[in-house]
N, CA, C and O atoms as a printed pandas DataFrame, in Angstrom:
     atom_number atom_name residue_name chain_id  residue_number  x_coord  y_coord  z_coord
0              1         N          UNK        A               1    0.853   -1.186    0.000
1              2        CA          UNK        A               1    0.000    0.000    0.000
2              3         C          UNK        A               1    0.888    1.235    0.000
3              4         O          UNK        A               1    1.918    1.351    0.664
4              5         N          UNK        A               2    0.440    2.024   -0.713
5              6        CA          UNK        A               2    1.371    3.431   -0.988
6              7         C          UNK        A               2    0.701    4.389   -0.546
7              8         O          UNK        A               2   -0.431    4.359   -1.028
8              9         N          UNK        A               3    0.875    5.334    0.228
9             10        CA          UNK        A               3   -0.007    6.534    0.997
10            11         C          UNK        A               3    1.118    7.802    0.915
11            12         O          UNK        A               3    2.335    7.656    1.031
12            13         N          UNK        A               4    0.394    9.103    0.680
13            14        CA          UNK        A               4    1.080   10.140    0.770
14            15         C          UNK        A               4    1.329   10.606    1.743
15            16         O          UNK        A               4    1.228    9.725    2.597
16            17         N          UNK        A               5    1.650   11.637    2.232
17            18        CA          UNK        A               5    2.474   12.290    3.643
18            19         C          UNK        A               5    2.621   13.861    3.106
19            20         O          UNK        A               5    2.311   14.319    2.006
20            21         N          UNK        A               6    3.076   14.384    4.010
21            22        CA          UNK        A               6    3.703   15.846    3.908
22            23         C          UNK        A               6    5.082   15.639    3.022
23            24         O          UNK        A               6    5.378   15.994    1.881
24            25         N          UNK        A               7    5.625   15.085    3.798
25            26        CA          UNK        A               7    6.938   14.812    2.753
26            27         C          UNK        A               7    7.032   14.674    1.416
27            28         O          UNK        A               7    8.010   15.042    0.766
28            29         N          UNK        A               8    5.736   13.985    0.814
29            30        CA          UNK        A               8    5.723   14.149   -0.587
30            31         C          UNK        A               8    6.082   15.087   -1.177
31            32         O          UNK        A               8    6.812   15.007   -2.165
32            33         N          UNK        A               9    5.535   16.435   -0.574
33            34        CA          UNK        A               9    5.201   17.836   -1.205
34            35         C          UNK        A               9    6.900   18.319   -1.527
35            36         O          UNK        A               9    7.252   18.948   -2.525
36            37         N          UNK        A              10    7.756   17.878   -0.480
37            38        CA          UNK        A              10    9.094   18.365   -0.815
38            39         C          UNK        A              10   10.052   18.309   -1.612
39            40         O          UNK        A              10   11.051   19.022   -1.518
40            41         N          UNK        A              11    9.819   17.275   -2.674
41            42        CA          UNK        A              11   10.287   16.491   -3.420
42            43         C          UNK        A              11    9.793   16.851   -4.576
43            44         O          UNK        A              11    8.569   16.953   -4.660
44            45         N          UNK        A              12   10.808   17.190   -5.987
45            46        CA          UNK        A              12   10.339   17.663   -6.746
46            47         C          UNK        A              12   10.055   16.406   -7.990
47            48         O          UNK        A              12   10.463   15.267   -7.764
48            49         N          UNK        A              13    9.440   16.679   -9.098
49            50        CA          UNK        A              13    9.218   15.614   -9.841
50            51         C          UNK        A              13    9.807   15.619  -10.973
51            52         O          UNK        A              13   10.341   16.718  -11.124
52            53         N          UNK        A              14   10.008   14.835  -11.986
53            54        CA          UNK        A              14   10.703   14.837  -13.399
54            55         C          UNK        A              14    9.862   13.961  -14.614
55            56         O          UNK        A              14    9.623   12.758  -14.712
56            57         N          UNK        A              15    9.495   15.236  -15.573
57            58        CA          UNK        A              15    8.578   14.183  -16.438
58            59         C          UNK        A              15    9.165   14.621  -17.218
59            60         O          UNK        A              15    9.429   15.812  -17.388
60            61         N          UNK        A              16    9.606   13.319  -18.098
61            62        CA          UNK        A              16   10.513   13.243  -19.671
62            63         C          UNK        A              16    9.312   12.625  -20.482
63            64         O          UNK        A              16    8.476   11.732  -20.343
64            65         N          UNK        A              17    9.638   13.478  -21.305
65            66        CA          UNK        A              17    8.114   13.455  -22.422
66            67         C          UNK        A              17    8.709   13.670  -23.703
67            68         O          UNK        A              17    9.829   14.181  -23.707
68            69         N          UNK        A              18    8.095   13.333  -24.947
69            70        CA          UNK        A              18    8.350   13.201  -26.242
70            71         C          UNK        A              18    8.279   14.397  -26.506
71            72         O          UNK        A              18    7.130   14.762  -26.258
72            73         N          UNK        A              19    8.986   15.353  -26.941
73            74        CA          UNK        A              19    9.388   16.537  -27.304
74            75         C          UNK        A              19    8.423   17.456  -28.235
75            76         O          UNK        A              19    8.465   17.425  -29.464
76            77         N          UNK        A              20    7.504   18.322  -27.437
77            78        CA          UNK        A              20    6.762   19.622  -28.063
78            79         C          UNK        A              20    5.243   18.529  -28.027
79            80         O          UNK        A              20    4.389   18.628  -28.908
80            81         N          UNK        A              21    5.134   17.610  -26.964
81            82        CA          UNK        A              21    3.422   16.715  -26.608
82            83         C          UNK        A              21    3.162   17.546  -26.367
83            84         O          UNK        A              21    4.119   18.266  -26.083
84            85         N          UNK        A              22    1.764   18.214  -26.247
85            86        CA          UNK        A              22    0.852   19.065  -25.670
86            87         C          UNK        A              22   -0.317   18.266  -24.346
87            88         O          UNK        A              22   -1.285   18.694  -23.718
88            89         N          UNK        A              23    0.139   17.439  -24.372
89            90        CA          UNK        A              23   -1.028   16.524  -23.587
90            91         C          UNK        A              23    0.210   16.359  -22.408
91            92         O          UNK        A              23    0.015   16.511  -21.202
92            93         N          UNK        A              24    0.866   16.187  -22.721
93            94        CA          UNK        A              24    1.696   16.040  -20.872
94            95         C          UNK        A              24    1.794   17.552  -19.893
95            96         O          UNK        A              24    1.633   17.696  -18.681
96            97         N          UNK        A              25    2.024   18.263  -20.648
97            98        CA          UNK        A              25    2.268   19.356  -20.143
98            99         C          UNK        A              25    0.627   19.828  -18.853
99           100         O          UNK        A              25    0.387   20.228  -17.714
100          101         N          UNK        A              26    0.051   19.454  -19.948
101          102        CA          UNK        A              26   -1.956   19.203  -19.160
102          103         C          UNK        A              26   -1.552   18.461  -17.960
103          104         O          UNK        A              26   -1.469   19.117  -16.923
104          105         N          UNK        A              27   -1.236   16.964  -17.913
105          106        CA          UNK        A              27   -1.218   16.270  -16.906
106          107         C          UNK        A              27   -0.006   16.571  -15.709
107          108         O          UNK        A              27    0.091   16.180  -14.545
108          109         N          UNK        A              28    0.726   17.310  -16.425
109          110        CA          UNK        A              28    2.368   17.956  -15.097
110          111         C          UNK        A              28    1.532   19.003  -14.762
111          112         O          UNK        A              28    1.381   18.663  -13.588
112          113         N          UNK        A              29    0.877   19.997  -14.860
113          114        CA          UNK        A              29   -0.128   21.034  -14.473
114          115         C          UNK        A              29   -1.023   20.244  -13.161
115          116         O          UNK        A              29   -1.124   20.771  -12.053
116          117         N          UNK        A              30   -1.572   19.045  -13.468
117          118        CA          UNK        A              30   -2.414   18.470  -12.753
118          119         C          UNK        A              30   -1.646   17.838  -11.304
119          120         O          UNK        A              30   -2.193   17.880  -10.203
120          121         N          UNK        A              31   -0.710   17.438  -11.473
121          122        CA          UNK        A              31    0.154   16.294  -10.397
122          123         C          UNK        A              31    0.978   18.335  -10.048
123          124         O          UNK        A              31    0.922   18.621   -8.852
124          125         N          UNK        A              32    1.295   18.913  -10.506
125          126        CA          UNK        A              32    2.010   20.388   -9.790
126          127         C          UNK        A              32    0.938   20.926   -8.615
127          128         O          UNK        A              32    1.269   21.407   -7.531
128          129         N          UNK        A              33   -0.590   20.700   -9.161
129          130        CA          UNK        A              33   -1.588   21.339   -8.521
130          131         C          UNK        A              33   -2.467   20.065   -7.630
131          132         O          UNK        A              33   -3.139   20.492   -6.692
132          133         N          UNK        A              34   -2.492   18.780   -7.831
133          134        CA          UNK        A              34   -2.976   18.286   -7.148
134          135         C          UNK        A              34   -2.067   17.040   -5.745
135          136         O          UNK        A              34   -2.571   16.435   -4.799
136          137         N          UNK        A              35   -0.796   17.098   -6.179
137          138        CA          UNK        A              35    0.401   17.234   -5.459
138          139         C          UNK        A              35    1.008   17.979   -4.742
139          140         O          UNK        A              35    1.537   17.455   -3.761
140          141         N          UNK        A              36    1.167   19.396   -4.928
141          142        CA          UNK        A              36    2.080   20.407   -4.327
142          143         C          UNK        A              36    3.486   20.315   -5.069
143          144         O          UNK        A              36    4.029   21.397   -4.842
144          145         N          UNK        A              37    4.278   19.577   -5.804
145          146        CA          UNK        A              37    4.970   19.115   -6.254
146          147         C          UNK        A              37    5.771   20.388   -7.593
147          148         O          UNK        A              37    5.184   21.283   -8.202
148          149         N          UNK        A              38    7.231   19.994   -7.669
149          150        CA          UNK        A              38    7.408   21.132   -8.644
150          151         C          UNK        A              38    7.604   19.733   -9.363
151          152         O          UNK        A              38    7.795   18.565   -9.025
152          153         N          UNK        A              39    7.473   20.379  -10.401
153          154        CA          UNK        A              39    7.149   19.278  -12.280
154          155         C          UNK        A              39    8.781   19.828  -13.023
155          156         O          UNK        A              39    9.066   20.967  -13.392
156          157         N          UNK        A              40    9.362   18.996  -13.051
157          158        CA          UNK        A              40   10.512   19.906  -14.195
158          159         C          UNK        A              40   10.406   18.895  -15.200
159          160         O          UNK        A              40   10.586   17.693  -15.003
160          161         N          UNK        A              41   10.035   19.567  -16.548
161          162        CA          UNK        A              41    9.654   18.909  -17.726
162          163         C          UNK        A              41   11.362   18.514  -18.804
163          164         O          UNK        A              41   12.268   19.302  -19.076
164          165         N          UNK        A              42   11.262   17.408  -19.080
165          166        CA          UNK        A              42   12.379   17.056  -20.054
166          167         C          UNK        A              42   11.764   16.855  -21.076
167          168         O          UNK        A              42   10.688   16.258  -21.098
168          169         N          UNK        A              43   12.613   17.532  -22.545
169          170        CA          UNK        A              43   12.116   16.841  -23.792
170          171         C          UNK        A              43   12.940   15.133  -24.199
171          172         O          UNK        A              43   14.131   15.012  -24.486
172          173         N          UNK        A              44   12.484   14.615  -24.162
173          174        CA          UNK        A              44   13.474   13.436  -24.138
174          175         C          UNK        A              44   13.338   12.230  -25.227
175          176         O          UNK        A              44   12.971   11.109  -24.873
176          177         N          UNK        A              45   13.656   12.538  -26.558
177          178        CA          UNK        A              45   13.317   11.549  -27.604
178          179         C          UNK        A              45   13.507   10.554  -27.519
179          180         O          UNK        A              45   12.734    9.810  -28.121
180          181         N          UNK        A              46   14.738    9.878  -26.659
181          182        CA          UNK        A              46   14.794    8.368  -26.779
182          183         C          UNK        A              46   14.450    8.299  -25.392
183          184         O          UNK        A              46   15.447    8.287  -24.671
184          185         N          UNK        A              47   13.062    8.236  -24.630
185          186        CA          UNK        A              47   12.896    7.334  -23.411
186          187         C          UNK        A              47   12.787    6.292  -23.606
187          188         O          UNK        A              47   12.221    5.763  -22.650
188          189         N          UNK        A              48   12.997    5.681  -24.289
189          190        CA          UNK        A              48   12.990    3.986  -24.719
190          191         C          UNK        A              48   13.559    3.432  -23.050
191          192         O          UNK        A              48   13.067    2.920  -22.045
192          193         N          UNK        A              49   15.042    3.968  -23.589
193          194        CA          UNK        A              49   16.208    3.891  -22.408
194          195         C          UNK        A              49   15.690    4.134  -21.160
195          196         O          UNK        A              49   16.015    3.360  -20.260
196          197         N          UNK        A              50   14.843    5.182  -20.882
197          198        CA          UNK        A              50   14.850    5.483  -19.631
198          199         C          UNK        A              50   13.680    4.261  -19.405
199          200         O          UNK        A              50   14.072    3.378  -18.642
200          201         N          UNK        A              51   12.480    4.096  -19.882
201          202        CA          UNK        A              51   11.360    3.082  -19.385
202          203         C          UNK        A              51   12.181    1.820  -19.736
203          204         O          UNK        A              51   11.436    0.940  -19.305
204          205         N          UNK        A              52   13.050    1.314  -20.152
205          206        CA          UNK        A              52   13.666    0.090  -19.814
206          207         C          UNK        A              52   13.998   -0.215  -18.659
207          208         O          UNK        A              52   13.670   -1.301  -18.183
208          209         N          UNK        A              53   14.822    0.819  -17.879
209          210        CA          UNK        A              53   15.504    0.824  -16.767
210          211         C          UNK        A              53   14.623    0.968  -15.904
211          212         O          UNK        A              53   15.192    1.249  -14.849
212          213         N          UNK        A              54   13.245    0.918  -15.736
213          214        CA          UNK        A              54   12.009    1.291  -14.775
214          215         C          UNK        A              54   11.892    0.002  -15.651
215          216         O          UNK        A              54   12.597    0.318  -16.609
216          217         N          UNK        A              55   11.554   -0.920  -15.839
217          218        CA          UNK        A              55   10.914   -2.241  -16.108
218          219         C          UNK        A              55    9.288   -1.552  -17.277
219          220         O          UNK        A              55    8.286   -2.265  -17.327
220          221         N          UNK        A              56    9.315   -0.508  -17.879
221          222        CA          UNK        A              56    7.812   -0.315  -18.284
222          223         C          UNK        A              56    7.594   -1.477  -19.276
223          224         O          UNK        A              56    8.560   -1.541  -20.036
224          225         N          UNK        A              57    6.920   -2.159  -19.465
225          226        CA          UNK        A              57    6.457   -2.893  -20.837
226          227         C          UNK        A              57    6.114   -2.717  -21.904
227          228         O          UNK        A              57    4.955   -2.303  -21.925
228          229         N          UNK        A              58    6.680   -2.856  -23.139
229          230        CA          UNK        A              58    6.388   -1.780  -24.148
230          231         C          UNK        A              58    5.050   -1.835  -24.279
231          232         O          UNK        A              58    4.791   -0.788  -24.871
232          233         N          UNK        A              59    4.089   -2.381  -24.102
233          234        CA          UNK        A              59    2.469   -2.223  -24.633
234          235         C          UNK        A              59    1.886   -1.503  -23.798
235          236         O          UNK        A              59    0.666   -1.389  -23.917
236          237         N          UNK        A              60    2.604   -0.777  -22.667
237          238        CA          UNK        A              60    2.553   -0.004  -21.290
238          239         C          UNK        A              60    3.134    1.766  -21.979
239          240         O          UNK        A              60    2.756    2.882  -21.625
240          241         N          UNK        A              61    4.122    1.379  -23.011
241          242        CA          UNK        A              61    4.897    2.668  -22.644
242          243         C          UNK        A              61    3.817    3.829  -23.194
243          244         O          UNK        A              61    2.709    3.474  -23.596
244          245         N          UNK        A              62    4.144    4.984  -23.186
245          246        CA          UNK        A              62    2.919    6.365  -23.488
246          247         C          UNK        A              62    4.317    7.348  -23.891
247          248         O          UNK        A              62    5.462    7.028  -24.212
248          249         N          UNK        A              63    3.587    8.806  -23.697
249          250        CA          UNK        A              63    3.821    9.834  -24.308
250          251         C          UNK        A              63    4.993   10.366  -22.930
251          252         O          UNK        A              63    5.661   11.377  -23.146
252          253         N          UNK        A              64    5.134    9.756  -21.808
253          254        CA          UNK        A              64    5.819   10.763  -20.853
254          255         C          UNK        A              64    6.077    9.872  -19.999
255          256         O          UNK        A              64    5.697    8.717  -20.193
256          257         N          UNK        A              65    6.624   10.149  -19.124
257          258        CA          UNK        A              65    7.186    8.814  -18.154
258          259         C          UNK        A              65    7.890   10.315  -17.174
259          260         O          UNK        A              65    8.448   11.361  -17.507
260          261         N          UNK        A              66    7.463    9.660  -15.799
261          262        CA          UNK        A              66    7.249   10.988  -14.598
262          263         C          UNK        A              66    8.103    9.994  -13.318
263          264         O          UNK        A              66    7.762    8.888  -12.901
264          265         N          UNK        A              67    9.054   10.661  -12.987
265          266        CA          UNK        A              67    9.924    9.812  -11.781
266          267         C          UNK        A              67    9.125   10.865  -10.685
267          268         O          UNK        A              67    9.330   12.078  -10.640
268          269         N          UNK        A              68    8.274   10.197   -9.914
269          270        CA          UNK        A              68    8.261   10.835   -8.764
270          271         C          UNK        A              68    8.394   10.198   -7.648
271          272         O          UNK        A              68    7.868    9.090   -7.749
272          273         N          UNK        A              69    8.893   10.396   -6.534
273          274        CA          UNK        A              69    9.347    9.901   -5.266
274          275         C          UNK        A              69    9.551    8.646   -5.601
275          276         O          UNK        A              69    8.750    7.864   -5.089
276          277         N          UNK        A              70   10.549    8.077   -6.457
277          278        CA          UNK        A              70   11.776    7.016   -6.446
278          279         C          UNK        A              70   10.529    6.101   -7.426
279          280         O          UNK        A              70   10.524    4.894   -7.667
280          281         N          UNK        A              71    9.821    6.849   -7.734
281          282        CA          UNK        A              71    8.509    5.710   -8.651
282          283         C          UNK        A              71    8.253    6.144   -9.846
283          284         O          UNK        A              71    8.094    7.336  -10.110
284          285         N          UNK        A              72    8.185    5.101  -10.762
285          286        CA          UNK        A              72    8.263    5.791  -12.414
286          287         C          UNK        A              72    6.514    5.723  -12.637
287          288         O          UNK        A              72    5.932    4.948  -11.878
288          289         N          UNK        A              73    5.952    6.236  -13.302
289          290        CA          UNK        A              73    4.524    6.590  -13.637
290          291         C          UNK        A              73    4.529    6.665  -14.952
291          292         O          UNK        A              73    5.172    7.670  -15.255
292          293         N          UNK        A              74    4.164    6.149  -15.837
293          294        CA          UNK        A              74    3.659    6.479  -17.332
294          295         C          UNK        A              74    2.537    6.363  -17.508
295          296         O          UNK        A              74    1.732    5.478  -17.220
296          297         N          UNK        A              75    2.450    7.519  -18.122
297          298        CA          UNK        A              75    1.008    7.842  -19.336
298          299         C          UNK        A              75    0.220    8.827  -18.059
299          300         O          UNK        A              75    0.818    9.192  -17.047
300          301         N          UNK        A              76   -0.690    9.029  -18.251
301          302        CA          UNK        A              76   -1.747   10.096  -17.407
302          303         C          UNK        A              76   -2.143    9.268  -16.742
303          304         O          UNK        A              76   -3.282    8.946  -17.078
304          305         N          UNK        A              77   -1.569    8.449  -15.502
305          306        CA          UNK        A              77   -2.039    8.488  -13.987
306          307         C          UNK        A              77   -2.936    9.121  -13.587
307          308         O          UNK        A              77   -2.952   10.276  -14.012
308          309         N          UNK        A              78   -3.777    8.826  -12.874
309          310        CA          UNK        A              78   -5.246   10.051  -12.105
310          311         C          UNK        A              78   -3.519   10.472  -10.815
311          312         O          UNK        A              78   -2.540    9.810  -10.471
312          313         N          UNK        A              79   -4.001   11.841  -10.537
313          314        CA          UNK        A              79   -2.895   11.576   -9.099
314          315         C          UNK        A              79   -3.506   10.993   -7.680
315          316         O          UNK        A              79   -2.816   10.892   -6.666
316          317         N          UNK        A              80   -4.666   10.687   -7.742
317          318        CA          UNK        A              80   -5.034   10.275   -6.951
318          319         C          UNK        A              80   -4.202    8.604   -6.837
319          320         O          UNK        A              80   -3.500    8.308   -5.870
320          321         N          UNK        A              81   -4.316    8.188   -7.355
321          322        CA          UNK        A              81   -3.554    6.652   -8.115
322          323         C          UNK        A              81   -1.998    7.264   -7.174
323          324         O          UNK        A              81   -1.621    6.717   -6.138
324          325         N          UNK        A              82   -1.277    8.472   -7.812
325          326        CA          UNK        A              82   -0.288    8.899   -7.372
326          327         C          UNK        A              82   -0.012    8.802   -5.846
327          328         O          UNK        A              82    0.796    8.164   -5.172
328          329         N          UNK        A              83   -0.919    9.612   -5.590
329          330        CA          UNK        A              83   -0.872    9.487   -3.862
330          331         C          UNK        A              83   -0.955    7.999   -3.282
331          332         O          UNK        A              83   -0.930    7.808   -2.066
């Protein structure tokens, strides 16, 4: 079971996203405001690499892939899911 805390809020987040998406930028808006969380956005063409190294499955992978608190997240998560 995964539960949020105060501590969450201190910790900033990193979403590497396919370069000039318009749809992630929507969902880092959402996890900035329904988190407390700062969002620092990467353009990142080959996340191949990076969701390998997080185990994602390719029939899993999406448009953005979000490291927050030591946990990889792809695609538009509700943040509730997050918390």
């Amino acid at each position: 079971l995964l539960a949020g805390s105060p501590a969450m809020a201190s910790t900033a987040a990193i979403m590497h996203r396919d370069p000039g998406c318009g749809c992630c930028e929507k969902w880092a808006a959402q996890v900035r405001k329904g988190l407390g969380k700062t969002m620092r956005v990467v353009d990142a063409s080959n996340r191949a690499t990076l969701q390998a190294r997080f185990g994602i499955p390719l029939r899993l992978r999406s448009c953005h892939t979000a490291l927050i608190d030591g946990m990889a997240f792809e695609g538009h998560v509700p943040v509730e899911d997050i918390r």
